[in-house]
Structures are given as C-alpha cells and as structure tokens.
C-alpha positions in Angstrom: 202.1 319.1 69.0 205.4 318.8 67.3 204.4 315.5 65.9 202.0 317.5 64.1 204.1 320.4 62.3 206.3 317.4 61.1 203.4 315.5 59.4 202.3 318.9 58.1 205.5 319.0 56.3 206.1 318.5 52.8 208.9 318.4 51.1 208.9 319.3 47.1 212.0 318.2 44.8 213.4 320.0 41.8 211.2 318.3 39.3 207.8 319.2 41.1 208.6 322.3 41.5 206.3 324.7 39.1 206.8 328.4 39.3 203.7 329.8 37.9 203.6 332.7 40.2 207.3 333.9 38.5 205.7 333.4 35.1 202.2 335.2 35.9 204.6 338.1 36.9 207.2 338.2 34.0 204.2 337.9 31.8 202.3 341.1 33.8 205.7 342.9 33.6 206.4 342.5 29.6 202.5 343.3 29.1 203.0 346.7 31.0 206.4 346.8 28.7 204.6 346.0 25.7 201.7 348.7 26.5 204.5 351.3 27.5 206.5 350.7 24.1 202.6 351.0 22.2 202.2 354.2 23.5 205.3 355.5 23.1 205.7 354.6 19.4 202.1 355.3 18.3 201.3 358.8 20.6 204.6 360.7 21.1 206.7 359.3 18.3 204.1 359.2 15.0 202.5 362.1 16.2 205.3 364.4 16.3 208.5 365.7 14.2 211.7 364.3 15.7 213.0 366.4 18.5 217.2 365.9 18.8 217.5 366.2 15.2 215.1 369.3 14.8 216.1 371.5 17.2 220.1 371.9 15.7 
C-alpha cells in the first residue's frame, strides 16, 4: 500500500509551477476594487456637494 502513495506522488519544480488560482483571485479582488471605487466616484461623490469643506 505504501508503494502506492509513493507512485502517486509528484513532484512539481519552480518552473512548472503556474498559480492561476492566485491570479483568478487578485483579479476577483481588484474587480470588486474597481466596482467599489465606480460607485463611490459616480453615486456619492458626483452626486453630492463636498461634505468636509461645506460644513466649516
């Protein structure tokens, strides 16, 4: 049986390495970024006076 778990094992170098999990969730994050920073600059900012300076 133990000659079986070794056969089953693989072992990847540096160079065959591909992360495309990491990427697929750096991209999801700086899409939810990107989607935050639309609504913020298009609904609360456009649509409204400036706050810190207008209420001195």
């Amino acid at each position: 049986m133990s000659s079986d778990a070794d056969a089953l094992e693989r072992h990847i170098g540096h160079d065959e390495f591909d992360p495309v999990g990491t990427l697929a969730l750096i991209g999801i994050y700086f899409l939810i970024l990107l989607l935050m920073w639309l609504f913020m600059y298009f609904v609360e900012f456009l649509g409204n006076d400036l706050t810190v300076v207008g209420m001195i």
